[in-house]
NUROTI-309398 format. One record per atom (N, C-alpha, C, O, CB): residue in three letters; x, y, z. Coordinates in pm, whole numbers, plus 50000, padded with zeros to 5 digits. Glycine has a CB too. Example, Ala and Ser with C-alpha at 12.3 -4.5 7.8 and 13.67 -1.06 7.14 Angstrom:
# NUROTI-309398
<code ALA | c1 51319 | c2 49431 | c3 50780>
<code ALA | c1 51230 | c2 49550 | c3 50780>
<code ALA | c1 51320 | c2 49670 | c3 50780>
<code ALA | c1 51424 | c2 49668 | c3 50846>
<code ALA | c1 51131 | c2 49553 | c3 50905>
<code SER | c1 51285 | c2 49775 | c3 50708>
<code SER | c1 51367 | c2 49894 | c3 50714>
<code SER | c1 51290 | c2 50003 | c3 50787>
<code SER | c1 51341 | c2 50114 | c3 50804>
<code SER | c1 51408 | c2 49940 | c3 50572>
END
This chain:
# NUROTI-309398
<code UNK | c1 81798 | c2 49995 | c3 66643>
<code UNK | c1 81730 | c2 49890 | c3 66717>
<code UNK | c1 81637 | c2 49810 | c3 66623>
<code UNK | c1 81620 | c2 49688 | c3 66628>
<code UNK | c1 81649 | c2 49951 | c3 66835>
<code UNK | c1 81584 | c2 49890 | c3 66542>
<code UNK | c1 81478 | c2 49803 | c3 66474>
<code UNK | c1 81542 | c2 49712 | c3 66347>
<code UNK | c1 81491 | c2 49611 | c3 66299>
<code UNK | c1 81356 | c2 49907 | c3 66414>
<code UNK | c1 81694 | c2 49791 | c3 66299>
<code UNK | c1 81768 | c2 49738 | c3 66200>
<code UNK | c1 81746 | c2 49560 | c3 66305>
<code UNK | c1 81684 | c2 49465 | c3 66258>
<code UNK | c1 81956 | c2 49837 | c3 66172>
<code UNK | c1 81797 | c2 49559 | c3 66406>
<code UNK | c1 81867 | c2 49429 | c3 66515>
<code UNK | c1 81753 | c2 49347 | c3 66467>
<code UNK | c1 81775 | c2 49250 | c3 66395>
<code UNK | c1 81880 | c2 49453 | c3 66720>
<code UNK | c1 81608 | c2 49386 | c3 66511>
<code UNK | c1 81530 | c2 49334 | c3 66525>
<code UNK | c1 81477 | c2 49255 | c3 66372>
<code UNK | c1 81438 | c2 49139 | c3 66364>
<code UNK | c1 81463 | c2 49421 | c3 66596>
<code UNK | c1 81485 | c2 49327 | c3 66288>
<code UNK | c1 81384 | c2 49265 | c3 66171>
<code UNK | c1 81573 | c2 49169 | c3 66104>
<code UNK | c1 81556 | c2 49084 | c3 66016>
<code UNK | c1 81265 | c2 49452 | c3 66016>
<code UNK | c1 81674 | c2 49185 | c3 66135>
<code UNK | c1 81779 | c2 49126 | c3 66081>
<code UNK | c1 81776 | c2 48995 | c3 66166>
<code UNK | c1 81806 | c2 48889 | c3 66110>
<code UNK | c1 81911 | c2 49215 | c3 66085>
<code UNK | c1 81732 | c2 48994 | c3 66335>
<code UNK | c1 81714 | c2 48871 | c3 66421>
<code UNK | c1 81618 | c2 48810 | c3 66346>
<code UNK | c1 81653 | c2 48700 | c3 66302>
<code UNK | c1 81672 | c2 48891 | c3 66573>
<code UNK | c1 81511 | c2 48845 | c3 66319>
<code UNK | c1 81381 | c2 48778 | c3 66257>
<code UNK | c1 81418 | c2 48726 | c3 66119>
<code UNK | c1 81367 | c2 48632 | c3 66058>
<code UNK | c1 81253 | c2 48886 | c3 66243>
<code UNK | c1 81499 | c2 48792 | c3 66090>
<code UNK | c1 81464 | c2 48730 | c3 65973>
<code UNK | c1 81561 | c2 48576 | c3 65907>
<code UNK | c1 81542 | c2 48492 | c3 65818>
<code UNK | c1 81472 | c2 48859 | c3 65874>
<code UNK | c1 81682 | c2 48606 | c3 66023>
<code UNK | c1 81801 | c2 48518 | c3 66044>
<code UNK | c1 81658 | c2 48399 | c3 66142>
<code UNK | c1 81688 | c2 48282 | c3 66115>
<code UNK | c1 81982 | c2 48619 | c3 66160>
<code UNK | c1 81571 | c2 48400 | c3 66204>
<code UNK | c1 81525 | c2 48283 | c3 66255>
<code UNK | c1 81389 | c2 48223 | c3 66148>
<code UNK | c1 81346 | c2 48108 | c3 66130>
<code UNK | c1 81481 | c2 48319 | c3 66420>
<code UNK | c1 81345 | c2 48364 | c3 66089>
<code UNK | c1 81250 | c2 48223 | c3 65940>
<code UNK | c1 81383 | c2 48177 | c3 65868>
<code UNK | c1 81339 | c2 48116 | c3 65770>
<code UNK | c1 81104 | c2 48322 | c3 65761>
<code UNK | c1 81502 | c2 48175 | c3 65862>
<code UNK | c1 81551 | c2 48149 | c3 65740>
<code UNK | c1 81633 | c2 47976 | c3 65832>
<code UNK | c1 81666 | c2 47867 | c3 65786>
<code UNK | c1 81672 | c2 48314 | c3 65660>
<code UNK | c1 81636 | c2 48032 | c3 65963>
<code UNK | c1 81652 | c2 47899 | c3 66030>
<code UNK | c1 81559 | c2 47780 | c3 66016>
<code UNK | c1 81570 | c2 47661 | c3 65987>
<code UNK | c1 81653 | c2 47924 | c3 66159>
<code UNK | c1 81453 | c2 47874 | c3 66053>
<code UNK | c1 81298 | c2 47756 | c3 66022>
<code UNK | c1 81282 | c2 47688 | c3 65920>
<code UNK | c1 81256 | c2 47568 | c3 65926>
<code UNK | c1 81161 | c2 47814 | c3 66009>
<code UNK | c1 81296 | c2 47763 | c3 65792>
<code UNK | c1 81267 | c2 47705 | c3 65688>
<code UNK | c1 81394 | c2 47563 | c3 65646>
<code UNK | c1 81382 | c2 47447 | c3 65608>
<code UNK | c1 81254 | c2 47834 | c3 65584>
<code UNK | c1 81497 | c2 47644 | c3 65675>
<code UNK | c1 81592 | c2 47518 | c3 65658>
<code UNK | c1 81608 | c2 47457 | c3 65741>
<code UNK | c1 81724 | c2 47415 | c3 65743>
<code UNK | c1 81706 | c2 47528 | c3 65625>
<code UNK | c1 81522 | c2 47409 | c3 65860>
<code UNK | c1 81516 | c2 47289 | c3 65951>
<code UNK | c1 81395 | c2 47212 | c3 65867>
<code UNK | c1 81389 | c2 47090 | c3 65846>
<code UNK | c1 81478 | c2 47330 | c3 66130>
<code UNK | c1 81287 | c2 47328 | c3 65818>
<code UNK | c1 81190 | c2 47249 | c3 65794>
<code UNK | c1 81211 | c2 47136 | c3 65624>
<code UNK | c1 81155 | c2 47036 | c3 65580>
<code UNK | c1 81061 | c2 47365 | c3 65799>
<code UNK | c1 81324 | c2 47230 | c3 65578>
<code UNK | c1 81334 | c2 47140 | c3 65397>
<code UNK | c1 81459 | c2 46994 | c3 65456>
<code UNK | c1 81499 | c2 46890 | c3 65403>
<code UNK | c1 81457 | c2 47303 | c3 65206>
<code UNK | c1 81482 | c2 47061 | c3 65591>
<code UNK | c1 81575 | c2 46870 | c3 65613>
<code UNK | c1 81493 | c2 46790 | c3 65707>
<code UNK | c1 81559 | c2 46698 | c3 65755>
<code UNK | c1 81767 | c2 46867 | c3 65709>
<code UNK | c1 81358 | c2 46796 | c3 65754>
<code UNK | c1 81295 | c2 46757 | c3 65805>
<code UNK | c1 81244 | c2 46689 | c3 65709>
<code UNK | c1 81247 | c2 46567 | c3 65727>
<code UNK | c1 81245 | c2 46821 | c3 65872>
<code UNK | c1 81167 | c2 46751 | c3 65550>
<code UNK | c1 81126 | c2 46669 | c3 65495>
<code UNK | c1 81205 | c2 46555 | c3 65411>
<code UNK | c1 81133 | c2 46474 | c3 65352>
<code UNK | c1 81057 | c2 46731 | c3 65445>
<code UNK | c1 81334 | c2 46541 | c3 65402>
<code UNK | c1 81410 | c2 46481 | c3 65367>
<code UNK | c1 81478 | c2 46409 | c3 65460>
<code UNK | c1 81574 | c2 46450 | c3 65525>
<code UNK | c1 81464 | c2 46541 | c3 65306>
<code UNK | c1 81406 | c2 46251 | c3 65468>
<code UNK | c1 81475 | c2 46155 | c3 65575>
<code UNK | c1 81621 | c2 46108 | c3 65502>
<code UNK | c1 81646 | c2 46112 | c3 65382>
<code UNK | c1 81366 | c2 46005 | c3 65613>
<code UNK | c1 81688 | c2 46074 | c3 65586>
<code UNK | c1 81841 | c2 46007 | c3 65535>
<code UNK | c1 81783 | c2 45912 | c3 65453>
<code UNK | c1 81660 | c2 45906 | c3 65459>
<code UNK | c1 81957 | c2 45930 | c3 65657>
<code UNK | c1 81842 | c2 45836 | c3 65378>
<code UNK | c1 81858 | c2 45727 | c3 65287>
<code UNK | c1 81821 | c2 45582 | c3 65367>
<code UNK | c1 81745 | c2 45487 | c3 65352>
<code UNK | c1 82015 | c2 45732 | c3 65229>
<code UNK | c1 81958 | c2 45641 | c3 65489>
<code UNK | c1 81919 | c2 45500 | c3 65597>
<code UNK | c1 81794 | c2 45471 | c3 65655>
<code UNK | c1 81739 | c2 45361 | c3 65665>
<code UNK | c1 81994 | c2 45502 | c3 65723>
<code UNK | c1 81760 | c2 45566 | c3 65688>
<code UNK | c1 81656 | c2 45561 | c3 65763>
<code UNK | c1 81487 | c2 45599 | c3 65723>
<code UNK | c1 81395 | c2 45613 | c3 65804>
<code UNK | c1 81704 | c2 45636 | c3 65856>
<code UNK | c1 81479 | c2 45608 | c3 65600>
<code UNK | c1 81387 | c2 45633 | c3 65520>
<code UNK | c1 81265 | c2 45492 | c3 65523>
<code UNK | c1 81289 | c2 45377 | c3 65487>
<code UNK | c1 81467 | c2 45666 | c3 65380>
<code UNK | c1 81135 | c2 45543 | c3 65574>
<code UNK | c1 81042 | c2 45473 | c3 65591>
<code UNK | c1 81028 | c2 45378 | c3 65474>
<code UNK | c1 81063 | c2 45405 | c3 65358>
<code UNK | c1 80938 | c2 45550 | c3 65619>
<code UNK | c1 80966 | c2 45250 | c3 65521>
<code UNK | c1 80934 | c2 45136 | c3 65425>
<code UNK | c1 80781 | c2 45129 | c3 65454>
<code UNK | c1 80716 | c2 45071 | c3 65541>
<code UNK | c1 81022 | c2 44982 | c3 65456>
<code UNK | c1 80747 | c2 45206 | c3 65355>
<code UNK | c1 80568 | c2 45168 | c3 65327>
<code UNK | c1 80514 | c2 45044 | c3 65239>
<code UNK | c1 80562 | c2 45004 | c3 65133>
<code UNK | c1 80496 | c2 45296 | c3 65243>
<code UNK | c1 80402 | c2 44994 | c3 65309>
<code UNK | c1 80343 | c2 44854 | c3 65216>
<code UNK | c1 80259 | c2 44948 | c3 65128>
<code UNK | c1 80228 | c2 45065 | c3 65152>
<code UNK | c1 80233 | c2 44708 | c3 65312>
<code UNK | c1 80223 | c2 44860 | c3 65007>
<code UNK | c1 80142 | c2 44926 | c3 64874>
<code UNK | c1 80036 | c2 44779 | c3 64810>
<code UNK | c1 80028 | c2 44659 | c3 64835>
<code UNK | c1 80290 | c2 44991 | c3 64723>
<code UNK | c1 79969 | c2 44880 | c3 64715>
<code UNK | c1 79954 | c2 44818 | c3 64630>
<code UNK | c1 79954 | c2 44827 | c3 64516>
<code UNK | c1 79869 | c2 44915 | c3 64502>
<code UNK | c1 79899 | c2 44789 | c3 64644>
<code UNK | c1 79992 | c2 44798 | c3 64399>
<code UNK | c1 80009 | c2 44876 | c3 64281>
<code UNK | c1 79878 | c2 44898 | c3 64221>
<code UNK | c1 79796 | c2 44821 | c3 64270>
<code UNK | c1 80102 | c2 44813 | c3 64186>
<code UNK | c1 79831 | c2 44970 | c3 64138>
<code UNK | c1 79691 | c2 44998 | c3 64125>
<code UNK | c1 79715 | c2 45024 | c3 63939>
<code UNK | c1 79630 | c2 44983 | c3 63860>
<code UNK | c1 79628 | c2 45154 | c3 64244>
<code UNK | c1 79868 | c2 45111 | c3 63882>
<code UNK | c1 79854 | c2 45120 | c3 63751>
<code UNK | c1 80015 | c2 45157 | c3 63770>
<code UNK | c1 80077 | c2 45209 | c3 63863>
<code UNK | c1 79730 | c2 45225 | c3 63678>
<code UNK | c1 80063 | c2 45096 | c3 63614>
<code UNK | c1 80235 | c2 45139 | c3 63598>
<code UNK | c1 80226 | c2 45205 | c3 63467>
<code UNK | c1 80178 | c2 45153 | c3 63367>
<code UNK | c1 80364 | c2 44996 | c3 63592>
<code UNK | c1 80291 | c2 45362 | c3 63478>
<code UNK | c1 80253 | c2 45406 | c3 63377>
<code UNK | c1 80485 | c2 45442 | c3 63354>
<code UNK | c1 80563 | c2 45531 | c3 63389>
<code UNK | c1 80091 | c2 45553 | c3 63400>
<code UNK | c1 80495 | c2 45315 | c3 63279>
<code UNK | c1 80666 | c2 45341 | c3 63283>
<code UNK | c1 80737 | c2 45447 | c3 63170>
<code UNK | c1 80857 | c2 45475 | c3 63156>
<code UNK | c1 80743 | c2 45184 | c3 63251>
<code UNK | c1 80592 | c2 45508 | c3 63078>
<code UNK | c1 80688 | c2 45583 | c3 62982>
<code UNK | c1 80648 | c2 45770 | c3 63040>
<code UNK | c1 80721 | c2 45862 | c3 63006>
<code UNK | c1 80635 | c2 45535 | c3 62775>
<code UNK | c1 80571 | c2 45782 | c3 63093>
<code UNK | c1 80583 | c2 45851 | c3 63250>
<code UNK | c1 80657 | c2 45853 | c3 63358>
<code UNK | c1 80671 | c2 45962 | c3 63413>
<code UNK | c1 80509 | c2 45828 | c3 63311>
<code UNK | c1 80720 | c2 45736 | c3 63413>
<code UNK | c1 80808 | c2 45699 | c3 63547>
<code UNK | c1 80720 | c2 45744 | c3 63654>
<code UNK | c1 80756 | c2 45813 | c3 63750>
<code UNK | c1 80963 | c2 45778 | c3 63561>
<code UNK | c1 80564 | c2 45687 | c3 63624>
<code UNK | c1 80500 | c2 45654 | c3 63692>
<code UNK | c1 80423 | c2 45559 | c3 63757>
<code UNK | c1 80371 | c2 45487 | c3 63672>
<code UNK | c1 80480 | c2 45693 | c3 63676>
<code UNK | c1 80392 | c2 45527 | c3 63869>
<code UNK | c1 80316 | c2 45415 | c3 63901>
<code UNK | c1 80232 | c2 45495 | c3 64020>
<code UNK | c1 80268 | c2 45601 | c3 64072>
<code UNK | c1 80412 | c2 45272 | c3 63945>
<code UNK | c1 80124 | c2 45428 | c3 64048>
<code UNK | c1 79992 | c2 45448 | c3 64123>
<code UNK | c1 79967 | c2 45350 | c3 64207>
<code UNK | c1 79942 | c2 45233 | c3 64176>
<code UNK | c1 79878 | c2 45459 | c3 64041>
<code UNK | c1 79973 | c2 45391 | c3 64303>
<code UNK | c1 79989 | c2 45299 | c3 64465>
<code UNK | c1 79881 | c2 45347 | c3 64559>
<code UNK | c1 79858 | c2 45460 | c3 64601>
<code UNK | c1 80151 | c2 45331 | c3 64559>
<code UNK | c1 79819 | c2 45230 | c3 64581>
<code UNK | c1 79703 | c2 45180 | c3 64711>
<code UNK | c1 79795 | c2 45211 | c3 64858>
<code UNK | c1 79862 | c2 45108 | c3 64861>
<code UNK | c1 79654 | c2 44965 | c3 64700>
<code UNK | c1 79826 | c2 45272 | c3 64950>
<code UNK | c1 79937 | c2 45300 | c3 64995>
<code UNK | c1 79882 | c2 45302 | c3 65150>
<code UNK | c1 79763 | c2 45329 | c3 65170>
<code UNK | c1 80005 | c2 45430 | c3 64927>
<code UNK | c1 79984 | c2 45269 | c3 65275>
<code UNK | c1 79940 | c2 45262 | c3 65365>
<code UNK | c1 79966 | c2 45384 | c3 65423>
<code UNK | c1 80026 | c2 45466 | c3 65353>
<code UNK | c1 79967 | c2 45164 | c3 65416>
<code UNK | c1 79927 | c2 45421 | c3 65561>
<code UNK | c1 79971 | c2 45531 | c3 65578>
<code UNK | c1 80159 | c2 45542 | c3 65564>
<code UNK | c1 80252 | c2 45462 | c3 65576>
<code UNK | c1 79904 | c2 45566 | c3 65712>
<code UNK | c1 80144 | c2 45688 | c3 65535>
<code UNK | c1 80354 | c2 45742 | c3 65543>
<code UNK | c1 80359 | c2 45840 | c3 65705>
<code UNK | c1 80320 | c2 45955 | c3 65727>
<code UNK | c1 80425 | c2 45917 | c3 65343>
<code UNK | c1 80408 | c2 45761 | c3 65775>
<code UNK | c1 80393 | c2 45852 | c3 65940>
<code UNK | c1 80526 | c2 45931 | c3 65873>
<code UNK | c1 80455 | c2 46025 | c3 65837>
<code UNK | c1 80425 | c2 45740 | c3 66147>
<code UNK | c1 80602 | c2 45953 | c3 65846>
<code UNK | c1 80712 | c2 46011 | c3 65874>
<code UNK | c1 80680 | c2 46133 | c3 65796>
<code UNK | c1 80775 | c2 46210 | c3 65811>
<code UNK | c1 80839 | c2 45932 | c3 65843>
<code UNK | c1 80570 | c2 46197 | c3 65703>
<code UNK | c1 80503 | c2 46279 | c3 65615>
<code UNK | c1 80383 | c2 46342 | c3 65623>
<code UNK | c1 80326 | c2 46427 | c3 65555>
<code UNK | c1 80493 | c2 46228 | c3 65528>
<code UNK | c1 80336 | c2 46236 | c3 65801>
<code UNK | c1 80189 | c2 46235 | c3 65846>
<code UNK | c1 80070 | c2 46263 | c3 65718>
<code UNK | c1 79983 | c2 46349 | c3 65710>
<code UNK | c1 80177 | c2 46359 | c3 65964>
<code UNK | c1 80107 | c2 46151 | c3 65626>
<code UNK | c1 80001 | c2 46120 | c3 65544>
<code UNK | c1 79898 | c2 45951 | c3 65564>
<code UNK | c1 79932 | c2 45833 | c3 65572>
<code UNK | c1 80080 | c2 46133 | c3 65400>
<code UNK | c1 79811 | c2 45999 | c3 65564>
<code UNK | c1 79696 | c2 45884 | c3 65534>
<code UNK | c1 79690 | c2 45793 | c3 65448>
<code UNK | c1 79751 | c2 45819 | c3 65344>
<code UNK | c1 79592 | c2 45924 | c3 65507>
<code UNK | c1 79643 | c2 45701 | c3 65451>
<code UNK | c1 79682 | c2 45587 | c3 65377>
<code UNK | c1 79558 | c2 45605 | c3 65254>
<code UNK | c1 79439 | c2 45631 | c3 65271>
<code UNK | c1 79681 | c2 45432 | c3 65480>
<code UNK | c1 79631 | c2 45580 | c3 65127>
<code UNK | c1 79537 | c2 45633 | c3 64999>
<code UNK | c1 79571 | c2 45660 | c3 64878>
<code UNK | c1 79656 | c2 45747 | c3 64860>
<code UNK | c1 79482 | c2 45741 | c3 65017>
<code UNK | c1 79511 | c2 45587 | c3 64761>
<code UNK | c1 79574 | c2 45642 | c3 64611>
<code UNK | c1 79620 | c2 45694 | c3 64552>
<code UNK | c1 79548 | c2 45790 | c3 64525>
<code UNK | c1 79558 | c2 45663 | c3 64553>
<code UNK | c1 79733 | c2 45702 | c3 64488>
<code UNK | c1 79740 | c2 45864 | c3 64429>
<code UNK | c1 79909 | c2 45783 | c3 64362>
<code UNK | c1 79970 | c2 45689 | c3 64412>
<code UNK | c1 79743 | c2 46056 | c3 64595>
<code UNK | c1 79938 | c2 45852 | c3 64254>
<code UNK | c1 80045 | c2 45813 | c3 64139>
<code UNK | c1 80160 | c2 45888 | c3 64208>
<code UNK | c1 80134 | c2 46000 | c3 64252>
<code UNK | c1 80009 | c2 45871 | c3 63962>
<code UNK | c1 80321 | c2 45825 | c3 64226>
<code UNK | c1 80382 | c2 45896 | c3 64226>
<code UNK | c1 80498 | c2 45883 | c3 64117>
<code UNK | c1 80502 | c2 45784 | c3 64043>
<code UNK | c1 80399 | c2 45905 | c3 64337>
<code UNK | c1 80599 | c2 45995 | c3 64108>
<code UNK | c1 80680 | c2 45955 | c3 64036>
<code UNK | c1 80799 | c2 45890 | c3 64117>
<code UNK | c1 80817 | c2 45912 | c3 64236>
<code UNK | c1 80709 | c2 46055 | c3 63954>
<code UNK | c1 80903 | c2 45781 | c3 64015>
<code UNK | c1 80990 | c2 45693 | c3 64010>
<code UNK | c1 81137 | c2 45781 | c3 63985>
<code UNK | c1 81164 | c2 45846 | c3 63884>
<code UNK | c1 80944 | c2 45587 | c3 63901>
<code UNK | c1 81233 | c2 45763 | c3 64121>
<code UNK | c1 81401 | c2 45856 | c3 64100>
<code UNK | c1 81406 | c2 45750 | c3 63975>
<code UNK | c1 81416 | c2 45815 | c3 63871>
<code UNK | c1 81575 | c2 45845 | c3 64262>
<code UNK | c1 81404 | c2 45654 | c3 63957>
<code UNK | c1 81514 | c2 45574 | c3 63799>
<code UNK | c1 81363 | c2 45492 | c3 63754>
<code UNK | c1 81307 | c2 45416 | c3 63833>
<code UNK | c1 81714 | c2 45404 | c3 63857>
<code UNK | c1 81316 | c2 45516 | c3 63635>
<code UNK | c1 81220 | c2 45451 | c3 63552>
<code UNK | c1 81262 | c2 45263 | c3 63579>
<code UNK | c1 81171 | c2 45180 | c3 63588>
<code UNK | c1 81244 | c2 45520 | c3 63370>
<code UNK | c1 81391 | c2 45230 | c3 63587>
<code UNK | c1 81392 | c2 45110 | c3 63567>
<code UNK | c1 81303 | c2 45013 | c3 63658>
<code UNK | c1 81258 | c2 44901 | c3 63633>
<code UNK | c1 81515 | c2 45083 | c3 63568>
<code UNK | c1 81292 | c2 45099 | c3 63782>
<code UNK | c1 81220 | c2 45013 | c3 63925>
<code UNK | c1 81099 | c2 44960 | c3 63832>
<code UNK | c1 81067 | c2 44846 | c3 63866>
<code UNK | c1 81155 | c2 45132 | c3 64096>
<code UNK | c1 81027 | c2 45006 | c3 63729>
<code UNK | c1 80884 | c2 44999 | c3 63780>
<code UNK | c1 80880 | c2 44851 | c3 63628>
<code UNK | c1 80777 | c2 44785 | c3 63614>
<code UNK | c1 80754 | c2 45203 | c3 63769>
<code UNK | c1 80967 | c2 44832 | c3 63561>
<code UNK | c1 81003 | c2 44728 | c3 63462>
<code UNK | c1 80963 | c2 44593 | c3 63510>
<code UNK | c1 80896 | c2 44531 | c3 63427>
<code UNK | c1 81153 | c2 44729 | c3 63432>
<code UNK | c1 80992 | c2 44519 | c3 63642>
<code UNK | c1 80872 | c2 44381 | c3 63664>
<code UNK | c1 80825 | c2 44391 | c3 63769>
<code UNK | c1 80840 | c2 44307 | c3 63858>
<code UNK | c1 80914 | c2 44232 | c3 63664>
<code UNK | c1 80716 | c2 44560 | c3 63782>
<code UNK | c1 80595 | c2 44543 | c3 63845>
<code UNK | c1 80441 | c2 44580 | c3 63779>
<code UNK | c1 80417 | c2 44659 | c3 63687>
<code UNK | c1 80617 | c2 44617 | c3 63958>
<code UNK | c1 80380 | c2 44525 | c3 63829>
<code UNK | c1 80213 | c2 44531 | c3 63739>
<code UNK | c1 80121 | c2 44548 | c3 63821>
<code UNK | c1 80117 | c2 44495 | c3 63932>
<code UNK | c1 80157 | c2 44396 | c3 63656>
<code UNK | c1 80029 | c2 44631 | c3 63772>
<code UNK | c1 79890 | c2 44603 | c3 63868>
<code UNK | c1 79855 | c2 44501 | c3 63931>
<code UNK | c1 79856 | c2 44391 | c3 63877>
<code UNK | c1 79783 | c2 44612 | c3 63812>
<code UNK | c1 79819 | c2 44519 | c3 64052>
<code UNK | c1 79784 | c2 44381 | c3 64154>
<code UNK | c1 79890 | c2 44317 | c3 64269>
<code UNK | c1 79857 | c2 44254 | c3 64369>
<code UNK | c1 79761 | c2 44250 | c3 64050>
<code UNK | c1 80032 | c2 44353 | c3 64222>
<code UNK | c1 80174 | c2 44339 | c3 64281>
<code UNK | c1 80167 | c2 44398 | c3 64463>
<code UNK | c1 80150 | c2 44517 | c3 64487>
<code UNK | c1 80294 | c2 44452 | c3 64168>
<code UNK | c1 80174 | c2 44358 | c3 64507>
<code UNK | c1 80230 | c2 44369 | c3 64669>
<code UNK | c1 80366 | c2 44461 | c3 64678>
<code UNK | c1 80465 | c2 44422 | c3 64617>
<code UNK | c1 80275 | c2 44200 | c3 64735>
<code UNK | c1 80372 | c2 44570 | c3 64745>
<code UNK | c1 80550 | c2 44602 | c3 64693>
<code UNK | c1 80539 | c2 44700 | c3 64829>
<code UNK | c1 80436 | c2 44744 | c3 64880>
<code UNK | c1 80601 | c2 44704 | c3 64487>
<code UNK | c1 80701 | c2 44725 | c3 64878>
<code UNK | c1 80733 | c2 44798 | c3 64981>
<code UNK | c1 80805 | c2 44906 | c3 64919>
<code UNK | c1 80895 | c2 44882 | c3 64838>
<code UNK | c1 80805 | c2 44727 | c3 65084>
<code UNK | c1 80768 | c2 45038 | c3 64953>
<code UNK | c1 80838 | c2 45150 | c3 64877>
<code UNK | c1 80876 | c2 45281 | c3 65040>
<code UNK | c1 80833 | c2 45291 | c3 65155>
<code UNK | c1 80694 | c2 45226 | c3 64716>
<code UNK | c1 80988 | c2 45364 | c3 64944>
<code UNK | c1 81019 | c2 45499 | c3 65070>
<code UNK | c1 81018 | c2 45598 | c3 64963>
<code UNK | c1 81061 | c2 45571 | c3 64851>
<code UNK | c1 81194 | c2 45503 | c3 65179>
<code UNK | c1 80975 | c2 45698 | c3 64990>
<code UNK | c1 80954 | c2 45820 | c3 64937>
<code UNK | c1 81101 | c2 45961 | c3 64973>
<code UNK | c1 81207 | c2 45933 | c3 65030>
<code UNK | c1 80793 | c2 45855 | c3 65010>
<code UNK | c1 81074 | c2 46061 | c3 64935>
<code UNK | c1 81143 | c2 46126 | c3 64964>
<code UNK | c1 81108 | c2 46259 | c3 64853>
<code UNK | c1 81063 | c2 46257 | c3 64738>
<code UNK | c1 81266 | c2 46053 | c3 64974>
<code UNK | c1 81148 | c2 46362 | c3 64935>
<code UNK | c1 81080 | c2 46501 | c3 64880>
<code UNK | c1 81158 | c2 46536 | c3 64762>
<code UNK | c1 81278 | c2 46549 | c3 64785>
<code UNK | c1 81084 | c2 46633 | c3 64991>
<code UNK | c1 81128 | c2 46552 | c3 64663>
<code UNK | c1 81235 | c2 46653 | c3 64557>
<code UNK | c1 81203 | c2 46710 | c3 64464>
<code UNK | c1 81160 | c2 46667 | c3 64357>
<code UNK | c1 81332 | c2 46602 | c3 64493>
<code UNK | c1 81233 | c2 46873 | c3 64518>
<code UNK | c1 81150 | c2 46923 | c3 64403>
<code UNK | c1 81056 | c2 47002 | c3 64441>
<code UNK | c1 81030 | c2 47106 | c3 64381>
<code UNK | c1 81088 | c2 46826 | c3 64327>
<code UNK | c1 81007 | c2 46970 | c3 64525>
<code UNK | c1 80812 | c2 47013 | c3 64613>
<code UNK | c1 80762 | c2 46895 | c3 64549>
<code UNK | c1 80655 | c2 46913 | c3 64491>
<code UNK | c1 80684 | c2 47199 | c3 64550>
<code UNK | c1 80814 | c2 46769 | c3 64543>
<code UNK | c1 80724 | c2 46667 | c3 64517>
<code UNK | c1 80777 | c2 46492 | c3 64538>
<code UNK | c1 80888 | c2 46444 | c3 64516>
<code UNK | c1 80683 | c2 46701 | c3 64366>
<code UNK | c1 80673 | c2 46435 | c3 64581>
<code UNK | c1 80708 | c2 46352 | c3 64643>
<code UNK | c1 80738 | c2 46181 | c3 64558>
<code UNK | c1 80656 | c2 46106 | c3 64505>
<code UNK | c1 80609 | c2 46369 | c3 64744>
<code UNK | c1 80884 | c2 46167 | c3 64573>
<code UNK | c1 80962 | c2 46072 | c3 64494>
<code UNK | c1 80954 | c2 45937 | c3 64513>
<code UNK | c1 80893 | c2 45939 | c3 64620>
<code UNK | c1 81084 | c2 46095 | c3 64505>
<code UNK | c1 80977 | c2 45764 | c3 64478>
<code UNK | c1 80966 | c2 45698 | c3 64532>
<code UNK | c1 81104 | c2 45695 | c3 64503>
<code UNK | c1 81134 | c2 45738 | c3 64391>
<code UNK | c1 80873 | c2 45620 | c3 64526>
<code UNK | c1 81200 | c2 45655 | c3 64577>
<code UNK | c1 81341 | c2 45598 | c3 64552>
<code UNK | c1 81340 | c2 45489 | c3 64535>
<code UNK | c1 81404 | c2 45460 | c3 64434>
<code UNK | c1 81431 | c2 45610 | c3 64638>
<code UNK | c1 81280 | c2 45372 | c3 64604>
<code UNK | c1 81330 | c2 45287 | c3 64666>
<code UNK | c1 81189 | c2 45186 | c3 64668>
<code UNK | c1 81092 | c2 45216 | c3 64738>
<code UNK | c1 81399 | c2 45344 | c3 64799>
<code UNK | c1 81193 | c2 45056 | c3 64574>
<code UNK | c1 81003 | c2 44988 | c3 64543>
<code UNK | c1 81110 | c2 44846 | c3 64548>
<code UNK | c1 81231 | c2 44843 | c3 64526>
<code UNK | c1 80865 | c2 45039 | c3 64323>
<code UNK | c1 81038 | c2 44761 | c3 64578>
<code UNK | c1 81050 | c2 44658 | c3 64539>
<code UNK | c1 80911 | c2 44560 | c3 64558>
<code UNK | c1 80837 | c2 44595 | c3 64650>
<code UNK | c1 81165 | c2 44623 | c3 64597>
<code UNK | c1 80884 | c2 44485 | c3 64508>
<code UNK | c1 80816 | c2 44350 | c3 64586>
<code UNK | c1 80781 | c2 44286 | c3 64710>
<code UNK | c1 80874 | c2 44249 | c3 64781>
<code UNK | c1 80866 | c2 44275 | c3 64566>
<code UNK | c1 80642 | c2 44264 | c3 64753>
<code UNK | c1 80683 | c2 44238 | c3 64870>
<code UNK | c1 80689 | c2 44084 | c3 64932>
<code UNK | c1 80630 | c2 44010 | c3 64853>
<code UNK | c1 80606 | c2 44317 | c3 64939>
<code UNK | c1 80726 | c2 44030 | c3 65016>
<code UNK | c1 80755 | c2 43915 | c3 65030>
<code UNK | c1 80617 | c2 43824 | c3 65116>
<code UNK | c1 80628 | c2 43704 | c3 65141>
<code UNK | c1 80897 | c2 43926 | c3 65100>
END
C-alpha cells in the first residue's frame, strides 16, 4: 500500500513540475510583446539593459535589470535611449529576449 502511495505521489510532483517548466515557456506565437526602454547595450556580452514594463505572463513588475539576447545580432542598431518592443522566454533558469525590435 505504501509502495502505491509514495509511487502515486511521486508520478503527480513529476506531473507538476512538467506543467509548471511549459507554463513558463509561452509558444513563439503567442509570446508577450513588452514596451522598453533601452538603458545600456552591452553586444560583446549579448547583453542589453531594459527600463521594462510590466511582463504579466511571468507576473513580473515593471523595472531594470539586463537581459540576455537568443542571437547577439538583435542588439547591432539599438542604443541607449531607443524605444523597443521585446518577448522573453525561459531558458536555462533564465530569462531570454528572443524577439526586440524598435518601437514605432
Amino acid at each position: 500500500m505504501r509502495y502505491f502511495l509514495y509511487t502515486s505521489l511521486a508520478a503527480l510532483l513529476g506531473l507538476g513540475a512538467v506543467a509548471m517548466v511549459h507554463a513558463a515557456k509561452p509558444a513563439p506565437e503567442s509570446a508577450e510583446v513588452v514596451k522598453a526602454k533601452v538603458v545600456k547595450v552591452d553586444a560583446p556580452r549579448s547583453k542589453i539593459t531594459l527600463k521594462h514594463a510590466p511582463i504579466r505572463s511571468i507576473r513580473m513588475e515593471a523595472m531594470t535589470m539586463p537581459f540576455r539576447v537568443s542571437d547577439p545580432t538583435m542588439l547591432a542598431p539599438l542604443k541607449a535611449g531607443d524605444r523597443v518592443t521585446f518577448s522573453v522566454a525561459m531558458q536555462d533558469g533564465e530569462l531570454v529576449i528572443t524577439q526586440i525590435k524598435a518601437a514605432k
